[in-house]
VMD Tcl script that builds the backbone (N, CA, C; Angstrom):
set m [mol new atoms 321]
animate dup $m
set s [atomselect $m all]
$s set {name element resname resid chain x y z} {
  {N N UNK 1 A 0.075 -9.746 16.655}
  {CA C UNK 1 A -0.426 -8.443 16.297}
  {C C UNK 1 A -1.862 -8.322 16.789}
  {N N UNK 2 A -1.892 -7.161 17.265}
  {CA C UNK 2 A -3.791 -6.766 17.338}
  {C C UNK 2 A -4.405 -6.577 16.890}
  {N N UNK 3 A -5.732 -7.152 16.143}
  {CA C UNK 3 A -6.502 -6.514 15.147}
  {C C UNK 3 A -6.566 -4.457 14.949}
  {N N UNK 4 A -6.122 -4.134 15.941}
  {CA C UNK 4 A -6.093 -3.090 16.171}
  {C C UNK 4 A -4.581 -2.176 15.452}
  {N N UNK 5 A -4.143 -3.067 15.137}
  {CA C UNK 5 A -2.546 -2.681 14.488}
  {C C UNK 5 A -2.890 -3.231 12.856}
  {N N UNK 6 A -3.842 -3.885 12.644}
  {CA C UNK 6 A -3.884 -4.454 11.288}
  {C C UNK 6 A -4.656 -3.500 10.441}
  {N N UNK 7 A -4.192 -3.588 9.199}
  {CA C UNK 7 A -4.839 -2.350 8.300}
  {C C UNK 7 A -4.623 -2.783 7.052}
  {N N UNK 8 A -5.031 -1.883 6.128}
  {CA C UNK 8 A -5.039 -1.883 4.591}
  {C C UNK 8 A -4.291 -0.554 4.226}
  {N N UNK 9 A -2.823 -0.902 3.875}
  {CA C UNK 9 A -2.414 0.774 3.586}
  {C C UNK 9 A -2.612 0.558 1.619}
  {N N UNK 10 A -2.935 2.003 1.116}
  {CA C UNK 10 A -3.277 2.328 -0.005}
  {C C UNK 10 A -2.237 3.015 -0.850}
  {N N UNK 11 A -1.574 2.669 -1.965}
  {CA C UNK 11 A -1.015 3.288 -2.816}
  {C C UNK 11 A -1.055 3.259 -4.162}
  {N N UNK 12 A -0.940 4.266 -4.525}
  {CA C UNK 12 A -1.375 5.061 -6.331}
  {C C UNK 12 A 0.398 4.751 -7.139}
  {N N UNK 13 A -0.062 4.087 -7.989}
  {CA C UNK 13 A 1.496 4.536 -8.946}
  {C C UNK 13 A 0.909 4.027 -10.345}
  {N N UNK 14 A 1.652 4.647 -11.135}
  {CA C UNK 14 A 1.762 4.535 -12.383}
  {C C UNK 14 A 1.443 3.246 -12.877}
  {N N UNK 15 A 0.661 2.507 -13.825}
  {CA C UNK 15 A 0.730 1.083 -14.218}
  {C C UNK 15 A 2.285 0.520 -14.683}
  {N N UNK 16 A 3.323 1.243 -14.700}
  {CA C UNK 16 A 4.343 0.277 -15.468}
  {C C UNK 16 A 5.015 0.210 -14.310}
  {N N UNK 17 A 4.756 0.645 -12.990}
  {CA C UNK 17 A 5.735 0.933 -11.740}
  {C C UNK 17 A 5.272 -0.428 -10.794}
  {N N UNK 18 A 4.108 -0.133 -10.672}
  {CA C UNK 18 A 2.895 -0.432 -9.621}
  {C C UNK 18 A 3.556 -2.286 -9.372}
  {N N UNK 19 A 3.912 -3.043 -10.275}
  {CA C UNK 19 A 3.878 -4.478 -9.762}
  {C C UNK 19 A 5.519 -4.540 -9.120}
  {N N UNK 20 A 6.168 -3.924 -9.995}
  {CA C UNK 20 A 7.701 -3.698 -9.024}
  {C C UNK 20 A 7.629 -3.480 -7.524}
  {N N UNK 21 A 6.707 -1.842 -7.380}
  {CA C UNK 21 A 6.811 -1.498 -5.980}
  {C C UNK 21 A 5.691 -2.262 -5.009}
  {N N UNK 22 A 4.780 -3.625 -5.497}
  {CA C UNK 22 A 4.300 -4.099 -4.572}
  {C C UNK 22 A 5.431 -5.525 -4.439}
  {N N UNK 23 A 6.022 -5.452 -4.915}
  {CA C UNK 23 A 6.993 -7.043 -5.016}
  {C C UNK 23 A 8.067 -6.515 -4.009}
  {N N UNK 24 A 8.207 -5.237 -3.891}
  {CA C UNK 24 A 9.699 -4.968 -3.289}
  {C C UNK 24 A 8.966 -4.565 -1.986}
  {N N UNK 25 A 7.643 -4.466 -2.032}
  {CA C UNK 25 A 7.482 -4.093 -0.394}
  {C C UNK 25 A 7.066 -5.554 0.486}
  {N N UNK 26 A 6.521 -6.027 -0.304}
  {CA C UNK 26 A 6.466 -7.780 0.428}
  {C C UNK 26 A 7.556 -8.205 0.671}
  {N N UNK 27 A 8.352 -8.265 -0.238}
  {CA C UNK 27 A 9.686 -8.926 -0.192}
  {C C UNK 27 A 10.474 -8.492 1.305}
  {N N UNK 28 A 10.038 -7.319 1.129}
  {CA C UNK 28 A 10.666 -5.954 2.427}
  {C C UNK 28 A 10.293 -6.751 3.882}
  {N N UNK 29 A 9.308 -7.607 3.439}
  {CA C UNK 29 A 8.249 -7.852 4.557}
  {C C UNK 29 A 7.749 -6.537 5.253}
  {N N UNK 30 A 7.070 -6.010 4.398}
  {CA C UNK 30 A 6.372 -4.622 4.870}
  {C C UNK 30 A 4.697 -4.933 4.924}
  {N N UNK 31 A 4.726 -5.759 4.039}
  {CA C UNK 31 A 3.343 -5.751 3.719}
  {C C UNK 31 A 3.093 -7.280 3.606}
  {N N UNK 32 A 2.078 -8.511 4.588}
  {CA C UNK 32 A 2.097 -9.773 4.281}
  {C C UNK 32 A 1.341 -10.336 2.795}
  {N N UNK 33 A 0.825 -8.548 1.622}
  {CA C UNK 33 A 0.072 -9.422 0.989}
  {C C UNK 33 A 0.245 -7.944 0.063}
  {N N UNK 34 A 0.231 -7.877 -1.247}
  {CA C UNK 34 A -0.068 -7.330 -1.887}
  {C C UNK 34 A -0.440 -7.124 -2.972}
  {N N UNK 35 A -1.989 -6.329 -3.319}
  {CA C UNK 35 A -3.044 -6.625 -4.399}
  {C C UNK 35 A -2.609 -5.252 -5.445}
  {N N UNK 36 A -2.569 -5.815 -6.718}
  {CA C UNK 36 A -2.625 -4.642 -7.606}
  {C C UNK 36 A -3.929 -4.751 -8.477}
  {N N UNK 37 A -4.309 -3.560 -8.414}
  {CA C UNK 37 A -5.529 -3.576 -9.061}
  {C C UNK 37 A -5.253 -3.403 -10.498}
  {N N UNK 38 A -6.042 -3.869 -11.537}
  {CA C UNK 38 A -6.127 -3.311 -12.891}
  {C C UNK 38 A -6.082 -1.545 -13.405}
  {N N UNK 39 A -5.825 -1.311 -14.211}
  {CA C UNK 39 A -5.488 0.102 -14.530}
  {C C UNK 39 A -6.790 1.078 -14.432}
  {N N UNK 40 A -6.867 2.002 -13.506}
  {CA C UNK 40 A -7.782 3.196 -13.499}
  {C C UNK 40 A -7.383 4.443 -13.902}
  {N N UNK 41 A -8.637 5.345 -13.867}
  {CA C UNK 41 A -8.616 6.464 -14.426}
  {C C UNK 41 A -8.482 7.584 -12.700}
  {N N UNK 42 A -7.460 8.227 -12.599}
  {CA C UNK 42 A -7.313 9.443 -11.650}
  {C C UNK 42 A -6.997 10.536 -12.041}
  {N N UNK 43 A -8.023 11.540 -11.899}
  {CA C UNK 43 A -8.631 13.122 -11.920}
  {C C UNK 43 A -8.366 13.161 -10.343}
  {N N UNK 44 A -7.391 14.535 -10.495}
  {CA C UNK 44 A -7.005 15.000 -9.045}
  {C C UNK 44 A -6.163 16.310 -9.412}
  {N N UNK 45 A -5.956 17.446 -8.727}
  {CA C UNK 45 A -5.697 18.368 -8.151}
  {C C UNK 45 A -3.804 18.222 -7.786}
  {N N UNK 46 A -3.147 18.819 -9.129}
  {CA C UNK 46 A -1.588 19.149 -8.738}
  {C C UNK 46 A -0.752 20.050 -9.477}
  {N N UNK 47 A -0.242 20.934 -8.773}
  {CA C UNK 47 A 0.103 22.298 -9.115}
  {C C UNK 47 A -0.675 22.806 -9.627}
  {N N UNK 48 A -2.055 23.471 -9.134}
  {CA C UNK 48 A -3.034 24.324 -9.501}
  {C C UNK 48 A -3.987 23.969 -10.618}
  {N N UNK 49 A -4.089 22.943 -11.506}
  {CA C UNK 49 A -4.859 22.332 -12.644}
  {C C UNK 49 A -5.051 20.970 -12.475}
  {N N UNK 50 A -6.166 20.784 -12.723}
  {CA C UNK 50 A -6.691 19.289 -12.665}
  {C C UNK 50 A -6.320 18.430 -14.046}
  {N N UNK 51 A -5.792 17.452 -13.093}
  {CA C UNK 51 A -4.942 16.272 -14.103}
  {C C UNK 51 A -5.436 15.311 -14.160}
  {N N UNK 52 A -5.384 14.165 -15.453}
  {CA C UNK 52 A -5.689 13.431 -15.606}
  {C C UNK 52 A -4.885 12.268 -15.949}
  {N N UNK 53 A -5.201 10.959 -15.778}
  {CA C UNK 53 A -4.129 9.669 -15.959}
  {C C UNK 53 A -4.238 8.768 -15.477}
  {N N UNK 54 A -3.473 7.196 -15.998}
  {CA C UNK 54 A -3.784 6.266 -15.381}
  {C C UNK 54 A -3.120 5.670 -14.428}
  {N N UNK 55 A -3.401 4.954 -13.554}
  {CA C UNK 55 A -2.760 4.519 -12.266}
  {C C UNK 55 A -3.359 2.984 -12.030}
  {N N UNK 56 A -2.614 2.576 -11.133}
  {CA C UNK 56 A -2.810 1.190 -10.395}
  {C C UNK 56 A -2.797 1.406 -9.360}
  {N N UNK 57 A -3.879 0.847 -8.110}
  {CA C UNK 57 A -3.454 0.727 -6.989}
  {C C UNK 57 A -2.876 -0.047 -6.254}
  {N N UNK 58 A -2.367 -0.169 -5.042}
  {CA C UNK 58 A -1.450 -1.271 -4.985}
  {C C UNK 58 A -2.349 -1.144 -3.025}
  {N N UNK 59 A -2.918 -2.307 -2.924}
  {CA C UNK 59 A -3.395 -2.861 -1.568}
  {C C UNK 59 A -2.659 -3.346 -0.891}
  {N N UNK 60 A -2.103 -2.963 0.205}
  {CA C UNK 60 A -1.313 -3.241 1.021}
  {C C UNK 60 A -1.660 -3.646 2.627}
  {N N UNK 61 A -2.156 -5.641 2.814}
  {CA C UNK 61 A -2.417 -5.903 4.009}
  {C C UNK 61 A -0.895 -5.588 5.193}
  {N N UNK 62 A -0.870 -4.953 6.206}
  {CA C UNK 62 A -0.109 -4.952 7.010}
  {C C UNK 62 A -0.336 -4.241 8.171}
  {N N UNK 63 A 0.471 -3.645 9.056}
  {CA C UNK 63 A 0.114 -3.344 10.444}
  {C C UNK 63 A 0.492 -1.924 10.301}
  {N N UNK 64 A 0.134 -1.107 11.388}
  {CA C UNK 64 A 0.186 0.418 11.467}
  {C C UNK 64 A 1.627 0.672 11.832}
  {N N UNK 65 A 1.837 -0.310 12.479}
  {CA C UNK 65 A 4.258 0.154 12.821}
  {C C UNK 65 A 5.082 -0.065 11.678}
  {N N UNK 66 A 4.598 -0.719 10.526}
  {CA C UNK 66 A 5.365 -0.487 9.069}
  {C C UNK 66 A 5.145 0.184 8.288}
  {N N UNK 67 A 4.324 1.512 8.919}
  {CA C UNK 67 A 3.867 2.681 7.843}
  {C C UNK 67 A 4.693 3.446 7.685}
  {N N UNK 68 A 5.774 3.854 8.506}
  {CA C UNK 68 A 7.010 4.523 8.448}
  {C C UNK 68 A 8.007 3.809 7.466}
  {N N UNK 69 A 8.344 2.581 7.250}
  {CA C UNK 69 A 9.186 2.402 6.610}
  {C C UNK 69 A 8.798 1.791 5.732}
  {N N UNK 70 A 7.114 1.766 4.979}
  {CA C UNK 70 A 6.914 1.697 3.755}
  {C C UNK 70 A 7.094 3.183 3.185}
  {N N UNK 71 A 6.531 4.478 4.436}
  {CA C UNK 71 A 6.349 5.185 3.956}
  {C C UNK 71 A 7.911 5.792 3.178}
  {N N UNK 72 A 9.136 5.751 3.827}
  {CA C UNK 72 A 10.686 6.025 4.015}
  {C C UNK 72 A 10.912 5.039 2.160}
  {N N UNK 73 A 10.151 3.518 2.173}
  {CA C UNK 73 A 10.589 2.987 1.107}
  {C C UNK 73 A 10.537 3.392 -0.090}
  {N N UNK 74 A 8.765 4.262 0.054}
  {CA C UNK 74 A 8.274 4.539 -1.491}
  {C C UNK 74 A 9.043 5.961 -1.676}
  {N N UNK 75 A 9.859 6.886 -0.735}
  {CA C UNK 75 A 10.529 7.693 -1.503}
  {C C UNK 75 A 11.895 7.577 -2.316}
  {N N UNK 76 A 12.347 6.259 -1.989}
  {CA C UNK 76 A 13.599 5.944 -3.253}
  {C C UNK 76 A 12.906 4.732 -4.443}
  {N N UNK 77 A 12.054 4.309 -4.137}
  {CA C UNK 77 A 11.576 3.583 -5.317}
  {C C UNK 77 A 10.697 3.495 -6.063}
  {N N UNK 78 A 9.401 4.908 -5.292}
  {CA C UNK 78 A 8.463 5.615 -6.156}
  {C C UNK 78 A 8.970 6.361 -7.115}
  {N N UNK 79 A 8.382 6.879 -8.273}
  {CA C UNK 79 A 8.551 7.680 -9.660}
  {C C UNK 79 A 7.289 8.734 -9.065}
  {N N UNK 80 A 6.588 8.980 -8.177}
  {CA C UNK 80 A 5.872 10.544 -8.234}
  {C C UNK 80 A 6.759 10.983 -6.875}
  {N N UNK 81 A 6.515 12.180 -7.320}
  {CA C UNK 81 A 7.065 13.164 -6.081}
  {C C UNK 81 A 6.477 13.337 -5.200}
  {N N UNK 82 A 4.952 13.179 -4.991}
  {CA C UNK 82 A 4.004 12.906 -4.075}
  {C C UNK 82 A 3.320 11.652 -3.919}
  {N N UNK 83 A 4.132 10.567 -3.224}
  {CA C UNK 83 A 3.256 9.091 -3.733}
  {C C UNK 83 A 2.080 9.460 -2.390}
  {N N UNK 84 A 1.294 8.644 -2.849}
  {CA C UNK 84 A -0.271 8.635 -2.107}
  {C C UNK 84 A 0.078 7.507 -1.603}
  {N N UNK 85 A 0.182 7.304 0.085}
  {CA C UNK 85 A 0.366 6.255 0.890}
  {C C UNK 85 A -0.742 7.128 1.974}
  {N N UNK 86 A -1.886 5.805 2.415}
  {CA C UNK 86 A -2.859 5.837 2.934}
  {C C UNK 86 A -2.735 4.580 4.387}
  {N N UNK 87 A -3.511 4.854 5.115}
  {CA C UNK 87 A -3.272 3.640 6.193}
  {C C UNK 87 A -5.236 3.391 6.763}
  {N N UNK 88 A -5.749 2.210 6.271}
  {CA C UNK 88 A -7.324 2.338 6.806}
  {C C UNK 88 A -7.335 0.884 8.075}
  {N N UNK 89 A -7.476 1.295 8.865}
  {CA C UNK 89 A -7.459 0.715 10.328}
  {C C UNK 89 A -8.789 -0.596 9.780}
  {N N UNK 90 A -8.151 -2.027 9.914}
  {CA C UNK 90 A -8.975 -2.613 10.396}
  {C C UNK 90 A -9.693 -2.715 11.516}
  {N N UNK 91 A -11.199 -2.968 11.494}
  {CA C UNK 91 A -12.152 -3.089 12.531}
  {C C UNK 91 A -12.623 -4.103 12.840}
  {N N UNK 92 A -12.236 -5.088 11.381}
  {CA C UNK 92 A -13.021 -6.830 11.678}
  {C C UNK 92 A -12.969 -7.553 10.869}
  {N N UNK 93 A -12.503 -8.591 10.773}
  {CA C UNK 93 A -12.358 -9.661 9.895}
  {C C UNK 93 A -12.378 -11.348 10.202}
  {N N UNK 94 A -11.963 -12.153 9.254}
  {CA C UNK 94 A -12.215 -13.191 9.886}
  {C C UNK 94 A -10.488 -13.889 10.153}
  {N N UNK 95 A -11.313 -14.970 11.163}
  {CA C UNK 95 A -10.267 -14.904 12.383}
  {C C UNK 95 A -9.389 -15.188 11.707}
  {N N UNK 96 A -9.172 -16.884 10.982}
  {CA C UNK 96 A -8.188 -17.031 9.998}
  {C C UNK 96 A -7.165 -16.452 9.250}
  {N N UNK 97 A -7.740 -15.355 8.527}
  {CA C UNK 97 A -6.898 -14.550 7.905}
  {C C UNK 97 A -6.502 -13.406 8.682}
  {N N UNK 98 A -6.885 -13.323 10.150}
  {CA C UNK 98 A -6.308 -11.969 10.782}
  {C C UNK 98 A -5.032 -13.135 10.964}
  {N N UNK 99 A -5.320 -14.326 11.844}
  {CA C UNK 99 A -4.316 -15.205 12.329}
  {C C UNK 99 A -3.117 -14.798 11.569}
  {N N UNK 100 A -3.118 -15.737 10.132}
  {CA C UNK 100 A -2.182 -15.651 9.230}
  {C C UNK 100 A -1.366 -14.294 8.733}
  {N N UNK 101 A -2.120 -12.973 8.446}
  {CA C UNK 101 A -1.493 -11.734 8.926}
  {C C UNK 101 A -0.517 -11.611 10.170}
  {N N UNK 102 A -1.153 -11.913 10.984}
  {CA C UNK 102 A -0.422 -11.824 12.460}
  {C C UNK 102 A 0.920 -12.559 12.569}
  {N N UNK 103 A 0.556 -13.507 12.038}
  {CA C UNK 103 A 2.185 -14.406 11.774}
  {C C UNK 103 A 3.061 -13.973 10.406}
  {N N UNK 104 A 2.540 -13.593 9.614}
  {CA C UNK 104 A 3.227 -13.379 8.332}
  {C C UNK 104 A 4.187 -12.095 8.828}
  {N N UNK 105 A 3.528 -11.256 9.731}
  {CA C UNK 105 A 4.267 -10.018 10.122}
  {C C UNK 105 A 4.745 -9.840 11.410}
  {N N UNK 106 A 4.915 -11.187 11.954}
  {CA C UNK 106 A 5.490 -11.344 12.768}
  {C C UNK 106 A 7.429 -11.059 13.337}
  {N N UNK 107 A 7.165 -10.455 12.089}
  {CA C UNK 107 A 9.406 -10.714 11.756}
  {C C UNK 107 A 10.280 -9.991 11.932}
}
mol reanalyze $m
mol bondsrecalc $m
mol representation Tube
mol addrep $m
């Protein structure tokens, strides 16, 4: 893989969802690594009134050609109707762990 294909894709779900749908996207081999964060607070904008609630994010190391079929995954095994799937382009890291990315998603 090229550092240039490697990224951090971003997703929002519910805390009781959030460790399922990062287990089933590794497993997927979609993603060589995935971080769930502790429970936050999200204020955001849906169907015309600002909402409030808690969420987990779910960090997703992987490459920019499995954004389609994480993105295809989280609509049968997400619970929102709008899941928030993000893709942030790595620019630099260290070599080691690009290495090990590169092979983990090699498959």
């Amino acid at each position: 893989m090229k550092i240039q294909d490697a990224g951090m894709a971003v997703v929002a779900a519910p805390p009781e969802a959030a460790e399922a749908i990062a287990r089933t996207i590794v497993e997927k081999k979609l993603a060589a690594c995935a971080q769930v964060t502790a429970p936050i607070t999200s204020v955001y904008w849906w169907k015309g009134a600002v909402q409030e609630g808690p969420e987990r994010l779910i960090l997703l190391k992987t490459e920019r050609g499995r954004i389609p079929r994480i993105r295809d995954l989280l609509k049968s095994i997400h619970p929102y109707e709008v899941p928030e799937l993000i893709f942030l382009p790595v620019t630099a890291g260290g070599d080691a762990y690009l290495a090990w990315l590169s092979e983990v998603m090699a498959v």
